[in-house]
Every structure is written in structure tokens, then in C-alpha cells.
RODO-2510 file (C-alpha; in nm, 4 decimals, decimal comma):
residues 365
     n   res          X          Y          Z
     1     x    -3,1511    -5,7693     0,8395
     2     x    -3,0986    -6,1229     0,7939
     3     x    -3,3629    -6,3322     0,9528
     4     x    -3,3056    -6,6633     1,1456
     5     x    -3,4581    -7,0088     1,0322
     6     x    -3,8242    -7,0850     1,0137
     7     x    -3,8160    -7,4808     0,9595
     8     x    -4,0374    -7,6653     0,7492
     9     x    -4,1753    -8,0114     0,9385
    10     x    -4,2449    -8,2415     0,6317
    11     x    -4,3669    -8,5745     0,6811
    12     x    -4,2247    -8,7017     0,3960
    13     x    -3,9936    -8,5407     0,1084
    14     x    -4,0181    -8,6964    -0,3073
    15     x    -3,6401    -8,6008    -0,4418
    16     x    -3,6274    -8,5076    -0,8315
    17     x    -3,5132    -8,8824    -0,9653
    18     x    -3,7600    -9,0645    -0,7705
    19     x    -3,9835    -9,2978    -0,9527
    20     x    -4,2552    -9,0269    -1,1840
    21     x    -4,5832    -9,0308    -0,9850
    22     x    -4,9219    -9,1333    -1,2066
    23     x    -5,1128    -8,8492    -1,0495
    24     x    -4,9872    -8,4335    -1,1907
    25     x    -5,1432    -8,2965    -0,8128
    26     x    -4,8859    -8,5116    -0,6670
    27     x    -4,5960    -8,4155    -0,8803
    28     x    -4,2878    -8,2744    -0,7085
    29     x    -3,9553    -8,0814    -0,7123
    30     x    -3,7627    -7,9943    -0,4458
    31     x    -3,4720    -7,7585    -0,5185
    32     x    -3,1887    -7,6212    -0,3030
    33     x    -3,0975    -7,3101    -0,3883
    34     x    -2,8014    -7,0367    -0,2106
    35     x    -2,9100    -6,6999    -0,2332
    36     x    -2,8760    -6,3887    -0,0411
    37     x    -2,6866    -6,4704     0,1736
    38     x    -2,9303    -6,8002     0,3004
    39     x    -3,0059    -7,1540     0,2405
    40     x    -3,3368    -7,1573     0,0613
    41     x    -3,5443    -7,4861    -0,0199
    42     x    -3,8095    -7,4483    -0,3161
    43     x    -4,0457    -7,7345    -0,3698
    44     x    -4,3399    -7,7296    -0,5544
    45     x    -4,6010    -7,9541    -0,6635
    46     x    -4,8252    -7,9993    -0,9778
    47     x    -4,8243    -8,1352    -1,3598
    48     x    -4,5824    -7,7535    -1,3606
    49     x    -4,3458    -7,8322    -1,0316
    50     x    -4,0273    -7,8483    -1,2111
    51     x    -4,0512    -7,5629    -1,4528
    52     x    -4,2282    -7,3584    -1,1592
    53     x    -3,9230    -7,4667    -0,9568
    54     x    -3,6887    -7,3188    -1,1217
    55     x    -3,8758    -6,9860    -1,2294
    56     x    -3,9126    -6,9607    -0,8344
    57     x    -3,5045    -6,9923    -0,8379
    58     x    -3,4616    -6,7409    -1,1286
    59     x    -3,6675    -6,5176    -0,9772
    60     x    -3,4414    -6,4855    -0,6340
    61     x    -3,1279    -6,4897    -0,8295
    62     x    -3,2765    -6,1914    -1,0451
    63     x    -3,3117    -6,0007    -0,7186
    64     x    -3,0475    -6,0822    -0,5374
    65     x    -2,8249    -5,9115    -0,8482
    66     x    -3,0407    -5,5743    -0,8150
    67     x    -3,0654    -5,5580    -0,3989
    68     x    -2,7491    -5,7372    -0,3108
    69     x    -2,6067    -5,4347    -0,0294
    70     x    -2,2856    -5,6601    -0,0775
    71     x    -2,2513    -5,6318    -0,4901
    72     x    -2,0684    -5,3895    -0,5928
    73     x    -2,2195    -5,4337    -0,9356
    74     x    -2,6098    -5,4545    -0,7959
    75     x    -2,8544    -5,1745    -0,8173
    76     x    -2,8822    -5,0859    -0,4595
    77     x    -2,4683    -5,0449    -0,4510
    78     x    -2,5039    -4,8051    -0,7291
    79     x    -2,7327    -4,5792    -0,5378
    80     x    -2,5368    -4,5863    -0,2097
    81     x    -2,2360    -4,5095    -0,4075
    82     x    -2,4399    -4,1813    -0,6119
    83     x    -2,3457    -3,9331    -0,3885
    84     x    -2,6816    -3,7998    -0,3386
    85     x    -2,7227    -3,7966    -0,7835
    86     x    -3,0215    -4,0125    -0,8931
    87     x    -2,9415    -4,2819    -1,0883
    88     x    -3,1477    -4,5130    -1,2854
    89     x    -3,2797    -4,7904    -1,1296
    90     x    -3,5050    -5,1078    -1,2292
    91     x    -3,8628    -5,1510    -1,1588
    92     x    -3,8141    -5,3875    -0,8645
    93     x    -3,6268    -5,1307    -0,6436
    94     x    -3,8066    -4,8318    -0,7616
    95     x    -4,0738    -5,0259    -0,6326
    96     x    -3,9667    -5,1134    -0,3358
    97     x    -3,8095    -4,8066    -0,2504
    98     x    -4,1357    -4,6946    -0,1804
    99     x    -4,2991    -4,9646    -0,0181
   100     x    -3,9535    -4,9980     0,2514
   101     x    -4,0001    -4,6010     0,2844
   102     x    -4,3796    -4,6288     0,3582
   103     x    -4,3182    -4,9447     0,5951
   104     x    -4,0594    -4,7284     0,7687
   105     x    -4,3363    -4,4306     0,8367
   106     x    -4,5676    -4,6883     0,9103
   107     x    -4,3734    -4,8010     1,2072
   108     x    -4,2597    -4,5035     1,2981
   109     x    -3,8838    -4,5951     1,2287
   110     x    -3,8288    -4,9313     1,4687
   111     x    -3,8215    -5,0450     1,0824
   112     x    -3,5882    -4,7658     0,8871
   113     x    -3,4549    -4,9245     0,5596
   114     x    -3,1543    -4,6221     0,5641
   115     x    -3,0051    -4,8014     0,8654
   116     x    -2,7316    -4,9495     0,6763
   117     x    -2,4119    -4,7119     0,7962
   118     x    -2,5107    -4,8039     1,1497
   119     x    -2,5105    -5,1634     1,0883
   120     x    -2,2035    -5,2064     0,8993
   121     x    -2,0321    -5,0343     1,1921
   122     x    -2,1056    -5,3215     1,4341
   123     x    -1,9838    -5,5601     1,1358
   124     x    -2,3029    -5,6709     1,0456
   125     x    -2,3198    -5,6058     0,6658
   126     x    -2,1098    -5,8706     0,5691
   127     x    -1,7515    -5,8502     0,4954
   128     x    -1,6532    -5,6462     0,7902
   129     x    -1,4934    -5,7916     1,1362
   130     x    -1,7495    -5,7558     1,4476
   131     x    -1,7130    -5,4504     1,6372
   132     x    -1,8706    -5,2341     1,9078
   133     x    -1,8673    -4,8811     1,7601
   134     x    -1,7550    -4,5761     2,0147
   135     x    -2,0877    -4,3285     2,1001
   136     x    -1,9601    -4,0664     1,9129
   137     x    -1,9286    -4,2592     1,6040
   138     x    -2,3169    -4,3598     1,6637
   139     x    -2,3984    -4,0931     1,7121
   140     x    -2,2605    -3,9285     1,4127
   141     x    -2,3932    -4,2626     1,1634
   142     x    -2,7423    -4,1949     1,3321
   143     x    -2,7826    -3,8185     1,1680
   144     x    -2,7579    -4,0348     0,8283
   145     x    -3,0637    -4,2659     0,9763
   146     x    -3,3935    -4,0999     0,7958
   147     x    -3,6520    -4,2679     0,5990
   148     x    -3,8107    -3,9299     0,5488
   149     x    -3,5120    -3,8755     0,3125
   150     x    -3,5514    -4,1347     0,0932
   151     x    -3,9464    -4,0923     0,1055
   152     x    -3,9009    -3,7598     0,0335
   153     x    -3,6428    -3,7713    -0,2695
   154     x    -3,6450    -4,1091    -0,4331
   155     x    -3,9368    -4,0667    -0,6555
   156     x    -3,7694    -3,8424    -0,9992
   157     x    -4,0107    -3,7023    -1,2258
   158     x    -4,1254    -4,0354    -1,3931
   159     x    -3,9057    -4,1793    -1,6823
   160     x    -3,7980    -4,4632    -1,8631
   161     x    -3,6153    -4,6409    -1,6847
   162     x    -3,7348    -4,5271    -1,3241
   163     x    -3,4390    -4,3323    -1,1371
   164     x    -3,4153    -4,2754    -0,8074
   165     x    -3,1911    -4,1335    -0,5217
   166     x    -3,1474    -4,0836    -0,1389
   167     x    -2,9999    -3,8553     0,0790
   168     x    -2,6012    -3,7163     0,0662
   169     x    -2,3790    -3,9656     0,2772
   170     x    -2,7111    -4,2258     0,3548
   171     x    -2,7556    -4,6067     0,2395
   172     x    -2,9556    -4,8286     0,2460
   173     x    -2,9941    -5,1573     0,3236
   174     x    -3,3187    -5,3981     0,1587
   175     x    -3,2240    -5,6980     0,3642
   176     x    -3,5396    -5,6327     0,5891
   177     x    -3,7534    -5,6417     0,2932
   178     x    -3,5581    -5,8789    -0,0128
   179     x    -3,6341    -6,1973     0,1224
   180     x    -4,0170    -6,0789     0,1646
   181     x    -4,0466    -5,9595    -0,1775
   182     x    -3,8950    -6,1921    -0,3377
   183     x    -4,1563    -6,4447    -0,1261
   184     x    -4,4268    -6,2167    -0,3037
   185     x    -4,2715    -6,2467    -0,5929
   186     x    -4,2552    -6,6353    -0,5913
   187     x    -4,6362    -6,6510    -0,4937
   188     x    -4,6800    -6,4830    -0,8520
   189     x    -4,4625    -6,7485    -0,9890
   190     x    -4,7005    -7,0265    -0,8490
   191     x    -5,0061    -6,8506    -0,9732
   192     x    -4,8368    -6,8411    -1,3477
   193     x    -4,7354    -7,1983    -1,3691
   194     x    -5,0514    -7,3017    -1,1541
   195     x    -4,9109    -7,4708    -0,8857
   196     x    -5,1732    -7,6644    -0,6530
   197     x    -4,9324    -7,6577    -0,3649
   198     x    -4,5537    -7,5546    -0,2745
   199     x    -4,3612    -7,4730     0,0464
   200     x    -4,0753    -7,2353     0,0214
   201     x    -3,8537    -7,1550     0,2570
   202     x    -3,6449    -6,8335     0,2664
   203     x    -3,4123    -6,8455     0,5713
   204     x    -3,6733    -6,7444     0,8077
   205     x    -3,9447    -6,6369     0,5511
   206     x    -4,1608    -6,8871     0,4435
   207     x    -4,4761    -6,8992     0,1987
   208     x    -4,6723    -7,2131     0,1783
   209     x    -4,8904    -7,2419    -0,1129
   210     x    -5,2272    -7,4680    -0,1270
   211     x    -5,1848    -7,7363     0,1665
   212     x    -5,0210    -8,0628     0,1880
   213     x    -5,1225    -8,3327    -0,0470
   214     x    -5,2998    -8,5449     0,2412
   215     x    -5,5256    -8,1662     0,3073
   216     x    -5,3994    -8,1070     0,5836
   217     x    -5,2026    -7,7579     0,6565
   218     x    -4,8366    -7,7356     0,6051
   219     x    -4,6678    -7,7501     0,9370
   220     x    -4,4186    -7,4820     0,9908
   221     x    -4,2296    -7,4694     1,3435
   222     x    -4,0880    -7,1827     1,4993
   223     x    -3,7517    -7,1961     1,6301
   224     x    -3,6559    -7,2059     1,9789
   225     x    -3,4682    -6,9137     2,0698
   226     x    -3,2691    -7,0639     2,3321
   227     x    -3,1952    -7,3608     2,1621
   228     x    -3,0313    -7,2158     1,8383
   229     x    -2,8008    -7,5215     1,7938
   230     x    -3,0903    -7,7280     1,7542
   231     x    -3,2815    -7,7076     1,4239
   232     x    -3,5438    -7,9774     1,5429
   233     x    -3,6252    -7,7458     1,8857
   234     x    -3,8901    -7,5413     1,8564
   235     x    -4,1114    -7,2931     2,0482
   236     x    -4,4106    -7,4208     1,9151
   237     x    -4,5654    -7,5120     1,5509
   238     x    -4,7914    -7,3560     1,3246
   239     x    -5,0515    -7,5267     1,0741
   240     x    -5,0912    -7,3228     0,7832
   241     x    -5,2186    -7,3043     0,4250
   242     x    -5,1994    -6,9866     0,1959
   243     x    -4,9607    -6,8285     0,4260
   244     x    -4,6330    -6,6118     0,4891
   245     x    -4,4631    -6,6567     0,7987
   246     x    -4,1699    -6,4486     0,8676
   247     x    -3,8986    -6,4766     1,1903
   248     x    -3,7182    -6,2273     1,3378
   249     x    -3,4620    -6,2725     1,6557
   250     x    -3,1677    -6,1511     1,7692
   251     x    -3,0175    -6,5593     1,8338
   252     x    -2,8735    -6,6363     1,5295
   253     x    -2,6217    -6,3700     1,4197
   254     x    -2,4396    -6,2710     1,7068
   255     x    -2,0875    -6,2376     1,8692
   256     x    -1,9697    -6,1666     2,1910
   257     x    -1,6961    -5,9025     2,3680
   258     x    -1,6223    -5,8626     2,7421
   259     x    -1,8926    -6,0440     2,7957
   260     x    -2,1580    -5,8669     2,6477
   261     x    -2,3925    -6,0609     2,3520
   262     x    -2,4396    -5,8136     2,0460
   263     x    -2,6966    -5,9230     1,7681
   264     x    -2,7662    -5,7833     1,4484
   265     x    -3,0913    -5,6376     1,4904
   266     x    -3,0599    -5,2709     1,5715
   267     x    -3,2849    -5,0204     1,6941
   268     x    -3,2431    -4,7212     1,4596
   269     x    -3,3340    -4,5304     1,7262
   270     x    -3,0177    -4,5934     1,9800
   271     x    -2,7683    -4,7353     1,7157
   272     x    -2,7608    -5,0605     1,9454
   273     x    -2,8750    -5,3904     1,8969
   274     x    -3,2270    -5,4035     2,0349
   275     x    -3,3298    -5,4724     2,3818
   276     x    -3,6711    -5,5329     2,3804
   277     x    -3,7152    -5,8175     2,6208
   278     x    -3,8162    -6,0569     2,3021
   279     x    -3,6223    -6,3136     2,2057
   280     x    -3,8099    -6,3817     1,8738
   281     x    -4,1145    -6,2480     1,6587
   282     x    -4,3256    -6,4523     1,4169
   283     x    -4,5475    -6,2686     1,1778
   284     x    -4,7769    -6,4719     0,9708
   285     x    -5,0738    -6,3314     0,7073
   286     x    -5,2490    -6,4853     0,4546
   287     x    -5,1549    -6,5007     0,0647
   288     x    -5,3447    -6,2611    -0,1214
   289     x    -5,4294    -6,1749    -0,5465
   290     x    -5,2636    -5,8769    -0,6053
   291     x    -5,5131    -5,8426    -0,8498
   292     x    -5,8014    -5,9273    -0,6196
   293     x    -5,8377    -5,5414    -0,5270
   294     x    -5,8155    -5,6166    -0,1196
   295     x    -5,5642    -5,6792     0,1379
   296     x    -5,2219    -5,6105     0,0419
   297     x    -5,0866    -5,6627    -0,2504
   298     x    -4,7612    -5,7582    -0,1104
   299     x    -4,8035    -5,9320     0,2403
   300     x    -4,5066    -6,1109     0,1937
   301     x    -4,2808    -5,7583     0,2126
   302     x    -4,5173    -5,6533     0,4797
   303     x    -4,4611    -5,9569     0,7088
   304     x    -4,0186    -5,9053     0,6484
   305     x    -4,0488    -5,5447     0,7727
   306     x    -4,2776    -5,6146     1,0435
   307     x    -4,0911    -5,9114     1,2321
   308     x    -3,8000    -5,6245     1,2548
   309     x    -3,9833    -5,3639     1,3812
   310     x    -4,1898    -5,5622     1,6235
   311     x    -3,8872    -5,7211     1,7315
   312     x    -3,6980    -5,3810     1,7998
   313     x    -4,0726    -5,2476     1,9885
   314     x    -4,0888    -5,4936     2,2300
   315     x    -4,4297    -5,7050     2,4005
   316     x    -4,6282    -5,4123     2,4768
   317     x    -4,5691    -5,2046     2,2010
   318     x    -4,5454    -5,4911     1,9152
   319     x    -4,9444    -5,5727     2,0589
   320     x    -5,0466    -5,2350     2,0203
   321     x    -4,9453    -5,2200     1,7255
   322     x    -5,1023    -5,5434     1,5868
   323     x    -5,4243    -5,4700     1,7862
   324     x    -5,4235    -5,0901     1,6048
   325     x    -5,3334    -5,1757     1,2811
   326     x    -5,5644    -5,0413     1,0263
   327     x    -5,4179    -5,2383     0,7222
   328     x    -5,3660    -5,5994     0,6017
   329     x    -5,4509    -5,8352     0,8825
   330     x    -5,1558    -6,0225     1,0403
   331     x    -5,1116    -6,2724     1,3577
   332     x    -4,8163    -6,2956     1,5905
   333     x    -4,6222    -6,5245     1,7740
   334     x    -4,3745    -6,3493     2,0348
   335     x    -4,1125    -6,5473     2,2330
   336     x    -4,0093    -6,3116     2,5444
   337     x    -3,6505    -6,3339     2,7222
   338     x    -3,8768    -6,4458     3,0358
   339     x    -4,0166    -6,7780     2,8990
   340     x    -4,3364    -6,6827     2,7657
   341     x    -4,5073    -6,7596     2,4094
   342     x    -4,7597    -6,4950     2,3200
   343     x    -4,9635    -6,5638     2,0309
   344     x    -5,2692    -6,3155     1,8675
   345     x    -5,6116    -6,4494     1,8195
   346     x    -5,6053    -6,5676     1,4980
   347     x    -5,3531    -6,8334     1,5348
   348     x    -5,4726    -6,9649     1,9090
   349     x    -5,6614    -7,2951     1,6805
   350     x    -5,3357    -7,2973     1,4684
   351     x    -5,0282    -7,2880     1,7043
   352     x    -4,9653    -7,5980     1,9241
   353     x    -4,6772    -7,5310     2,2080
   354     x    -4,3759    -7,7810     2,2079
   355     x    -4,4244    -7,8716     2,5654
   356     x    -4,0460    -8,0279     2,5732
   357     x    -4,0098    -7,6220     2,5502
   358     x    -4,0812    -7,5097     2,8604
   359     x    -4,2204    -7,2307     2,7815
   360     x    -4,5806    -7,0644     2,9561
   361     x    -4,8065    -7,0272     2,6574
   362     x    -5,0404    -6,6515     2,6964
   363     x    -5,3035    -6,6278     2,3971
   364     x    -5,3972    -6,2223     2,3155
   365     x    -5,7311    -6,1174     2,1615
***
């Protein structure tokens, strides 16, 4: 799933070219980079920030050629194209394979990474024209919709390289996940070339590194659903440090037939874009050392799948969830079709509403 824009609010921006600052903390570059199928902005600070820069870059381009759903040539095409056969695969999807597959249980399939027939049906994948599909060719995609399948059979007795394979006629689909990983990914980047401080922003998935060079957190606003149009309107704005926020909402990637809005976000349970009575969800948690032996070794990958599922849960069940969750601590911020902002305990001292919004603002503990 693609995600809609989490924008950064920067007080001030030092282009590569400007005059070379006396003090290495201070030290910037800010790259622009296409990727997946989203403008991402990379920039990073330290005596490192340009080499780091561009690892960061390397690193999403790297992925993009193994997960791409649209590449004929990448990794994930191969598998969807296998027929059922394993096939050899790199470590990156083997590993995420597993980590999409156990993110699908974990949400009991409102996040389902073998979604992908169902999607490009509506016209969603990229390449095809927007459609509404008839019920009985839902309802035939949806007996391909399993995660158990690919939980089940992608793991091949281990070899070198890793192969891997999913169910006869399935596919899947990484987009809920890519953009997340390769966030994760990027943190690991920072922590190689050192980097005191960098904001990165992935379409809607952001990381910011360290805080802002004044020490104050990095200020990341949420988008106002019902002002799209408007990249400056926002719901409300987050100060962070050390942080992954990820977006989900159905405003962005949309079109429109007798009437009727259709977004891109469906619920693998119906075959139809979800209606949840959310407009957007926000899931933020904190950076962690994969090495450090606690929390989640890949928050980043966790926030990407949970932002979808939420999303496709709706209030009540998204805040069950979060209050239930046994794992890797996470925060929300939910925007609901009825005006409201709700926003978990943990971010009540770091989210300030945008009054101009309009929206009522409900805090959850």
C-alpha cells in the first residue's frame, strides 16, 4: 500500500553548495531522491552527512530493485511469477517474508501481505486503469488472500542463497512493509557513518534521527485528511526525536465512479476499500539497536504494517489493539471521518492540534 505524505516542518533548510559550516555537528546534506514509487527527502547531519546521504539513497534503490511488485526483473516479480516453485531469493525478502507473514498473523489479516490480486483488480498496483471489480470476481481473488500460505511454505530447507515460495495462483505485494524496512534499514545506515542527527522522509514514513541542531525535537505534522490539496494543512504536529512515524489514509490515492470515492486501502477481508470510519492513522515508536537485545529490532517495518491494519480496523478496534499489544510499544494518532483527533498516551505532551483544523481533540490512556 502506498502511504500518503507525512511532512517535515523545518525551520530552516542548508542546501549542498552553501557556504561549508566550521562546526562537523552542524554539517548537512539534503538529498532528493525518487524511489518506489514516492518523493523521498534524505538529509543528514554530521562531519559523515554527505557520504551517509547517499548510502541512505543506495540503500532504497537496492530495495526497490528486489521488492519492486512493478519490476518485472525484481525479486518479488520472480516469485509471483513461480507458479507455486521456490525460487531463490536474497536475504532482504527472505527476511521479510517472514516478518510481513508474522505481522499479518499478528493482526489477524486487516494487514495480509498476499493481498496483491485483489488490489490490482481495483487498479491499484500501478499500471492498470481504475476499476470497480464485479463480486464474483472478488470473490474468486479473495480464495488467493492467505498469509497462512506464505507463513506456512516460504521458509525451504535453509540454503545458500535463501529460496522461498508462496502459494499456487497468490502474490504478493511488500508495499505495506518496503518503505518501513527500508526506514530500518536507513537507521542502520546512520548508526555506521555516525550521524548525530537526520530526518528522512519516505512518502508518509518518516525516521528522525538525534534532534534538531537547536535540541529541540524534530517537528513532524500530520496531514489533514480533508485538506489533501494542501501540503501546509495539518491535523496536528508531532515533536519527536529517535522516532518512526508512519501515515496511513485512504485521501490520497483515490478515484471516483457514479459517485462513489474508492481508495486504495483494502480490507482483505471484503475485497473493498476499507470503511472504517477513519480518515487517517499515525503510528509512531521509538528507534531502537537491533543489537540492544529489546524492543524490536525492526520498528520501522512494524509501524508500515500497522498504520494499514489499524486503518482497515477502525477506532474501536485499532485502540484495542494498541491498548493489548504485548510487543514493541507504539503511540497513535487517529483522524475519524466525524472530526475527531484521537491520540494514545504517550504522545498527549508531544502532539499539539492545528486549531485552524477544526477538529475536537480526545486523548486515550
Amino acid at each position: 500500500m502506498r502511504r500518503p505524505v507525512i511532512c517535515f516542518l523545518l525551520l530552516a533548510l542548508f542546501l549542498t553548495g552553501c557556504a561549508a559550516p566550521t562546526d562537523p555537528d552542524t554539517a548537512q546534506e539534503s538529498i532528493q531522491v525518487i524511489a518506489m514509487d514516492t518523493a523521498m527527502l534524505i538529509t543528514t547531519y554530521g562531519e559523515h552527512s554527505v557520504p551517509a546521504a547517499y548510502a541512505c539513497e543506495d540503500t532504497i534503490r537496492d530495495l526497490e530493485k528486489q521488492l519492486s511488485r512493478t519490476d518485472p526483473d525484481s525479486e518479488v516479480s520472480r516469485l509471483n511469477n513461480a507458479g507455486g516453485e521456490a525460487v531463490e531469493v536474497g536475504e532482504d525478502l527472505y527476511f521479510l517474508l517472514h516478518e510481513a507473514a508474522c505481522l499479518s498473523a499478528e493482526t489477524a489479516g486487516a494487514f495480509d501481505l498476499t493481498v496483491a490480486p485483489v488490489v490490482s483488480a481495483w487498479g491499484f498496483a500501478g499500471g492498470e486503469e481504475y476499476r470497480v471489480p464485479s463480486q464474483e470476481e472478488l470473490d474468486r481473488l479473495l480464495e488467493l488472500v492467505d498469509y497462512n500460505a506464505v507463513y506456512d511454505r516460504y521458509i525451504i530447507p535453509p540454503t545458500d542463497p535463501p529460496k522461498a515460495a508462496i502459494g499456487p495462483g497468490q502474490a504478493i505485494d511488500l508495499g505495506g512493509v518496503a518503505k518501513g524496512y527500508a526506514a530500518d534499514k536507513i537507521m542502520e545506515v546512520l548508526q555506521e557513518y555516525e550521524v548525530p542527527r537526520a530526518n528522512i522522509s519516505l512518502g508518509g514514513n518518516v525516521l528522525v534521527w538525534g534532534g534538531r541542531p537547536d535540541g529541540t525535537p524534530w517537528r513532524v505534522g500530520v496531514q489533514d485528511p480533508a485538506r489533501p490539496e494542501d501540503k501546509n494543512a495539518f491535523a496536528g504536529v508531532l515533536a519527536l526525536t529517535d522516532s518512526f512515524a508512519v501515515t496511513s489514509g485512504g485521501y490520497q490515492r483515490y478515484f471516483e465512479e457514479n459517485g462513489t470515492r474508492y481508495h486504495h486501502i483494502i480490507d482483505p477481508a471484503t475485497g473493498y476499500p476499507a470503511d472504517s470510519g477513519l480518515t487517517s492513522v499515525t503510528v509512531v515508536a521509538d528507534c531502537h539497536d537491533k543489537n540492544a537485545g529489546s524492543g524490536d529490532p525492526y520498528p520501522g517495518t512494524m509501524c508500515d504494517a500497522f498504520s494499514t491494519a489499524l486503518f482497515i480496523m477502525g477506532e474501536e478496534r485499532a485502540l484495542d489493539f494498541w491498548k493489548t499489544w504485548e510487543g514493541t510499544p507504539f503511540e497513535l494518532v487517529l483522524v475519524t471521518e466525524d472530526d475527531r483527533v484521537i491520540v494514545t498516551g504517550g504522545l498527549a505532551d508531544r502532539f499539539t492540534l492545528d486549531e485552524s483544523s477544526g477538529y475536537a481533540y480526545e486523548t486515550v490512556s
